[in-house]
Structure formats: C-alpha cells, structure tokens
C-alpha positions in Angstrom: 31.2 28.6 24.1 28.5 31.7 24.4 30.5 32.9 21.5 30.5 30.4 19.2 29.3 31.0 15.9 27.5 28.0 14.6 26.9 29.7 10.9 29.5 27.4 8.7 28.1 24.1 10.3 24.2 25.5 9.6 25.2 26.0 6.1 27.0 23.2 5.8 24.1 21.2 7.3 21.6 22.9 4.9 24.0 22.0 1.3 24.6 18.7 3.1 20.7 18.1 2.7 20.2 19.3 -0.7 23.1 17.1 -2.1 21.9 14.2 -0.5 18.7 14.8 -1.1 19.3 14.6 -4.8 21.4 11.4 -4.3 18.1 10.0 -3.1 16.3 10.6 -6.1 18.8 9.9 -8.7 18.1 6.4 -10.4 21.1 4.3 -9.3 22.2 6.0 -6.1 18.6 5.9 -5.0 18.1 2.2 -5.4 17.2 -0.1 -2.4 20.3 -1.9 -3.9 22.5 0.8 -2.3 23.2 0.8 0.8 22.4 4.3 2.8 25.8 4.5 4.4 27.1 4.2 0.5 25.2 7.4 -0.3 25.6 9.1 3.1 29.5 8.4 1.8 28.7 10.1 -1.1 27.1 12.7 0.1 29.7 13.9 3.1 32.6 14.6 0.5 30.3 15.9 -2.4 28.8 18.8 0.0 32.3 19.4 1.5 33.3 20.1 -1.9 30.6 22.3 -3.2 30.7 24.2 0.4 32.3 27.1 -1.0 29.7 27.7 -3.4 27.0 28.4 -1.2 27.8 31.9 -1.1 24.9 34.5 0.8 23.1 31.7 2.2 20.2 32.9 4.4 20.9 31.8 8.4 18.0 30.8 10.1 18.1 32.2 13.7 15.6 29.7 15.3 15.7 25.4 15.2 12.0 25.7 13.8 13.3 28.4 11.1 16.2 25.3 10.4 14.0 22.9 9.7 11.7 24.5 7.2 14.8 25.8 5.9 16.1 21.9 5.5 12.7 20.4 3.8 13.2 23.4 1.3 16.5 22.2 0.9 15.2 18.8 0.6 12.3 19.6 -1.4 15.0 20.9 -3.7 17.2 18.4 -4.5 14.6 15.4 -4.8 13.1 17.6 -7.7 16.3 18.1 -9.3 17.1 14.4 -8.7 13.4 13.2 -9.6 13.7 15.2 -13.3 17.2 13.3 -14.1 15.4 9.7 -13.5 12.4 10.8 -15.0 14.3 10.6 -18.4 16.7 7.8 -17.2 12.9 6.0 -16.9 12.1 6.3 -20.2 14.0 3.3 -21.5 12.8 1.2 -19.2 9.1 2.5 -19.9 10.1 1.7 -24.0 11.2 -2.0 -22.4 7.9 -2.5 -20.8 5.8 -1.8 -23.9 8.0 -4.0 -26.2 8.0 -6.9 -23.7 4.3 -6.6 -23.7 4.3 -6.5 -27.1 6.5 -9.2 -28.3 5.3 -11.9 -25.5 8.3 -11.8 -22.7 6.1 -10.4 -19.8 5.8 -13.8 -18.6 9.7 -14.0 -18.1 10.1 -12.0 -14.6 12.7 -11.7 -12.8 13.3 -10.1 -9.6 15.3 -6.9 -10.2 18.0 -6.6 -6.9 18.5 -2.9 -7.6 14.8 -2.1 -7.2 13.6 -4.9 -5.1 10.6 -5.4 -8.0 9.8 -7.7 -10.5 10.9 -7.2 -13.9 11.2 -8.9 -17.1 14.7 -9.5 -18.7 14.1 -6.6 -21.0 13.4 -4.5 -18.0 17.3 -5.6 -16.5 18.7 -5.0 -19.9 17.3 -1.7 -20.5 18.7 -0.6 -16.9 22.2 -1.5 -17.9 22.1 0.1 -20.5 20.3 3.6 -19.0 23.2 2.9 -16.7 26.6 2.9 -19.4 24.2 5.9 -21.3 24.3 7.9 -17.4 28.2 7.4 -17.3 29.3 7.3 -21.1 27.7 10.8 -21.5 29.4 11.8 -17.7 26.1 12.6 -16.5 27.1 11.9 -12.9 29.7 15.1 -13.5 26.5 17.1 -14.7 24.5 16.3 -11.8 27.6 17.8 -9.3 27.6 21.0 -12.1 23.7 21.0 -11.5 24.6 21.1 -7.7 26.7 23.5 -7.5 24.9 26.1 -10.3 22.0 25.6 -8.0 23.6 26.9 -4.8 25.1 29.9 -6.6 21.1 30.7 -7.9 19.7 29.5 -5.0 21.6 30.0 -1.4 20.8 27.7 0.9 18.0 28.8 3.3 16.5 31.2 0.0 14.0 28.2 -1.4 11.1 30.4 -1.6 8.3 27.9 -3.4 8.9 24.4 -2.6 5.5 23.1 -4.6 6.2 25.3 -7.6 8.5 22.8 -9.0 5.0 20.7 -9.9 4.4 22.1 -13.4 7.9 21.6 -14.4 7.4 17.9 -13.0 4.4 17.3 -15.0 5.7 18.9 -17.9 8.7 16.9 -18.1 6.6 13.6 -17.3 4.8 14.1 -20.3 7.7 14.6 -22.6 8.8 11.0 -21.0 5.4 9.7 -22.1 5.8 10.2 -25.3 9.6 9.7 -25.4 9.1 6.1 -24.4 6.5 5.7 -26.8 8.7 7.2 -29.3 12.0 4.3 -28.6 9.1 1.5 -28.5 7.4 2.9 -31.3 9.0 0.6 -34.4 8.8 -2.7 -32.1 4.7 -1.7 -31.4 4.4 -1.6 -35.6 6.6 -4.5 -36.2 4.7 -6.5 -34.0 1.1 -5.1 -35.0 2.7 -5.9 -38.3 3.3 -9.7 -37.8 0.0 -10.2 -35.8 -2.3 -8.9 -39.3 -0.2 -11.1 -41.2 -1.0 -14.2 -39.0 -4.4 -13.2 -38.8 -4.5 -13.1 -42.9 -2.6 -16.5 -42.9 -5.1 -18.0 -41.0 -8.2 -16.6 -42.5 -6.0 -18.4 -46.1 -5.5 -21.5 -44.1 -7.8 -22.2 -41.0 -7.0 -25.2 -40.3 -3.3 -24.7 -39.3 -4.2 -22.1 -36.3 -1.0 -20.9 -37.5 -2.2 -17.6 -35.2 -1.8 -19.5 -32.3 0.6 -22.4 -33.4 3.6 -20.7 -34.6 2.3 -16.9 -33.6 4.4 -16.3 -30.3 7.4 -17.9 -31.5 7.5 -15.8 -34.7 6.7 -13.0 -33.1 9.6 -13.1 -30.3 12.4 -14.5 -32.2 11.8 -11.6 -35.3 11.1 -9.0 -32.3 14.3 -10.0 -31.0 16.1 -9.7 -34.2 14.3 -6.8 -34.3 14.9 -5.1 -31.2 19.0 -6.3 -32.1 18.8 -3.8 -35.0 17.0 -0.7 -34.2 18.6 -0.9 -30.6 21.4 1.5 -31.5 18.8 4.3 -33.0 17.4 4.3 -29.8 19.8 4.7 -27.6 20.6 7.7 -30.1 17.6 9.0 -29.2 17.7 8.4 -25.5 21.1 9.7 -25.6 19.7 13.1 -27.4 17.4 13.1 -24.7 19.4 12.8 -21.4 21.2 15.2 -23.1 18.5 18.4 -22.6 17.8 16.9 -19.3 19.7 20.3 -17.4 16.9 22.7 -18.9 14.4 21.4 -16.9 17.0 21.5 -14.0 17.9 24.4 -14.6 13.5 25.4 -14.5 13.1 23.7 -11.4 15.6 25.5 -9.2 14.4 28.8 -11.3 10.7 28.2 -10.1 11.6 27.1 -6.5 13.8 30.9 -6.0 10.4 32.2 -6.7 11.5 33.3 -9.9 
C-alpha cells in the first residue's frame, strides 16, 4: 500500500470538479429543479470521458496544495458555466421588460425550476432559451468547451482564479444591451400605443379612454405583437448563443495566466 500511486485518482478528482462545477452554473442543470444526485450523475460519466484529455496536469504533493488546486478547478468551471447562462439570461431579461411593459407583471407564477416568482412570459421565455440550448446542440459545445479547456489548461495549472472578472463584466454588459436589443420593438410599440391614448384622451376627455380601454389594448396588440416579431428574436438570440465560446474560450485564457 506504501507504493501506491494515488496520481490518476488526484487527477481524476481535480477534472471531476471542474466538470461539475460547470454543471452547477449552467442554466438548466443548475436549477433547484434538479436534483443534485441528477447532476452528480452527470458529472461521474462526463469526467470519466474527458479523463484522457487532461494531459500534464500538475500533481499537488500535499492535501492543502489539493484543495487550492480544487477551488481553482472550481473557480474554473463556474466561470465557464456562469458566461453560457449569462447569455441564456438574456431572453428572460427581454421577457421581464416586455411584461413590464405590456401590463402582465401582475400575472406571477411560481417558476419550479428556479423556486422564484415569475410571470407567464418569464416561463415561456425559459422554454424557449431551453429548445434554442438543444436545437443549436449547445449541451455538445459545453462538453467541447470542457475538454478544450483541460488540453489549455491541465488540471492543477489554474494560475489566476479572479482574472476571469473582466471577461465576466464584459460579457454582462453585452447581455445588457442584448436584452434590451430583443425587447426593444415591444418597449416602442407599447410607448407607441400609450401617446396615442394619451392624444385620444386629450380629443375626448370624458371617455378616460387612457384608463378605460388602455390596458386591454395595450396587452392584446402586445400580444399580437410579441406573436410576430417572436421569430426575429430568437434569430437574434440564436446569433448570440452562437459567439458564446469566445468568451469561453477568454476566460480559461485569462485564468492560465495568459
């Protein structure tokens, strides 16, 4: 037993922790709606099967070396896992603006995949981030991600766990305004309708036609609305998810020390 050489299960222990870690911070596998023996079952197979990749990992020789080698590890794989739901968000940011703005904030709904409250747009926009994740096979590019970051970056040889911060913030900002961007025609529609209710009733005061027919118009045409510029912006949220492995690729860059 003296001469036992522990090396394959360290390693295997350190990939083991990046790939789940990422599984964490993914947007569906991280849910409170999954269970964590579901993603501890993901995680087992998917780090057996990138094993081989993690070719000149660094050893660490002492249980304190281990563990900072495992938050590294860690550290690793939420970023890489926050950057992918960062963009998966920005539908459901674009849902919260045009519920806002078309009147259905006061329809919530308890959403069982996040344990939150949400609106009905909210549920419907994460369907459909989910058949966008899928449909483009962007649960294959996450394993590619995976595995291109343990040929880069060996596990144990995560040299700047906080410098994946300015690639974070970067890529928040891009969400900002690509949120903005999908909610953009529903914000002018509705800003639309609103000045011509407002005219209306300057015309015709005594109808309060602001006020009287005002909410309905304005969530049955943002509805109808919504129904036809819904496939431009999944287009665009499409194109988006679609860059989503450059800022990947930028994190596990920054966090070699590169």
């Amino acid at each position: 037993m003296a001469g036992l050489d522990l090396t394959p299960l360290v390693v295997g222990f350190l990939v083991f922790s990046r790939v789940a870690a990422m599984l964490m911070a993914l947007p569906f596998t991280g849910n409170q709606g999954v269970p964590p023996t579901v993603r501890m079952a993901l995680a087992l197979p998917l780090a057996a099967v990138l094993y081989p990749t993690a070719t000149g990992a660094a050893v660490p020789a002492t249980l304190p070396d281990l563990v900072v080698c495992s938050l590294g590890e860690v550290a690793l794989g939420v970023a890489m896992g926050f950057v992918v739901a960062l963009f998966t968000g920005a539908v459901g940011m674009a849902s919260e603006l045009i519920s806002n703005k078309i009147g259905l904030t006061m329809a919530q709904m308890l959403d069982p995949m996040t344990g939150t409250q949400g609106n009905t747009l909210g549920a419907l926009a994460q369907a459909l981030a989910t058949g966008l994740f899928f449909a483009l096979d962007m649960h294959l590019g996450c394993v590619r991600a995976l595995g291109a970051s343990l040929l880069s970056v060996p596990p144990g040889m995560v040299a700047a766990p906080l410098a994946a911060g300015p690639v974070i913030f970067d890529v928040a900002t891009s969400v900002i305004a690509l949120g903005a961007q999908l909610a953009g025609p529903m914000i002018f529609f509705t800003l639309v309708v609103n000045m011509s209710l407002m005219v209306l009733g300057r015309m015709a005061p005594g109808l309060h036609l602001f006020f009287s027919i005002g909410p309905l118009l304005t969530i049955g045409l943002g509805l109808l609305v919504l129904g036809i510029t819904l496939p431009v912006m999944l287009q665009v949220e499409a194109r988006a998810l679609e860059g989503v492995w450059e800022p990947v690729a930028r994190i596990v860059q920054a966090m070699a020390g590169g």
